[in-house]
N, C-alpha and C positions, 0 to 999 in steps of 0.2 A: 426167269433166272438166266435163260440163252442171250436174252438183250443186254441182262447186267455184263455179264462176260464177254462179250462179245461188244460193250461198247469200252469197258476195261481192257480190254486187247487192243483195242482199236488206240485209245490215249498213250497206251505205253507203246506203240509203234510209234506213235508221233512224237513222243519223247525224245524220241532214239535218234531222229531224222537229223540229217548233217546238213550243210550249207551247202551245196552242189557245182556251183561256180563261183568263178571272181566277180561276176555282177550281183551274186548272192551276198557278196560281202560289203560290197560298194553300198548295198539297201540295207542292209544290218547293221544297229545301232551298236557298238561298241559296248562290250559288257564293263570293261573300265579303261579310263583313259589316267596316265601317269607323267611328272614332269620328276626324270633321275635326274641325281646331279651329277653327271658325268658325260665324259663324250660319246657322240654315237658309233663308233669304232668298235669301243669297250664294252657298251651294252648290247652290238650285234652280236659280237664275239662271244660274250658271256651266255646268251640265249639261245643262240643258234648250236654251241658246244653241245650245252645241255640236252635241248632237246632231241638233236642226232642221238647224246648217247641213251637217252629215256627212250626214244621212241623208234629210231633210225636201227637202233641196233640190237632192239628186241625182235629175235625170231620165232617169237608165238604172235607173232603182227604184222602184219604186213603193211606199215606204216611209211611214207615217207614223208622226208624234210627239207622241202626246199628253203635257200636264202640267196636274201639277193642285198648286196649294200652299194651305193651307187653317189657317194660322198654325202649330199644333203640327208638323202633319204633311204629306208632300206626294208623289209619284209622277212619276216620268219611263217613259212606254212607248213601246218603238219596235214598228210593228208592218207588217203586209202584207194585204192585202186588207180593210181595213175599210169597206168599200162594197159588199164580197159577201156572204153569207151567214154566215160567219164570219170573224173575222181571225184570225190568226198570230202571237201573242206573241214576238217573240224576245231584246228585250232590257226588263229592270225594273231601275230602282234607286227605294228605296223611302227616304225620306226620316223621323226624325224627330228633334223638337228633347230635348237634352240640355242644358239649362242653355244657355248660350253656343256649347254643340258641336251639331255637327249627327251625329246614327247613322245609316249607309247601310249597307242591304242590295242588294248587287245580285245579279240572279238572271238565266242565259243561258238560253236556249230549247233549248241542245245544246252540245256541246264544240265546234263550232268557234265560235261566238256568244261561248264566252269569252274572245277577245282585246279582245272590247270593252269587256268587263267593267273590264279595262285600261286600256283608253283611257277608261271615264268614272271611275274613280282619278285618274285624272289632271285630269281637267276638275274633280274636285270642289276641288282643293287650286289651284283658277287656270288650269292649261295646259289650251293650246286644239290644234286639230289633227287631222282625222283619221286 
């Protein structure tokens, strides 16, 4: 019975585990990849709002939100401890421009990270909402 529990502890640690760096992401497969139809501007803008105010600005969290838009291409990360020694990757959407469309890769840190992956779907096409 200590084994069963003890290796059920063990799975749902590993659950839990985030992406650890950006060469962690660079190796992680993209949980979905999206072509909006809109400029990349408007879908940094829209995504990165969002998630500042979902995540940025929840103080039971300590969560930050970096972005960077840099005309062809741009990044939205949500992360955790970026003031320790290492942060905690857990949510990427990777931004670039396609003609008039914008191509987003978004990539979770773990399965349950990918309902957000969902919700920034959703910000990229306008809607807002945590």
């Amino acid at each position: 019975m200590k084994k069963i529990i003890i290796i059920a502890f063990a799975t749902l640690l590993s659950s839990c585990s985030s992406m650890s760096t950006l060469e962690d992401i660079e190796n992680n497969k993209p949980s979905e990849i999206e072509v909006v139809n809109k400029d990349i501007s408007t879908v940094f803008n829209d995504i990165a709002r969002n998630a500042k105010f979902c995540f940025a600005n929840n103080s039971a969290t300590n969560y930050t939100v970096h972005s960077n838009l840099n005309g062809n291409s741009g990044e939205i990360i949500v992360m955790t401890g970026a003031e320790l020694v290492s942060a905690n990757i857990w949510l990427v959407a990777r931004l670039e421009k396609q003609g008039n469309n914008t191509k987003i890769k978004y990539t979770a840190g773990n399965s349950i990270w990918k309902r957000w992956v969902n919700k920034m779907r959703r910000w990229a096409i306008g809607k807002s909402g945590c």
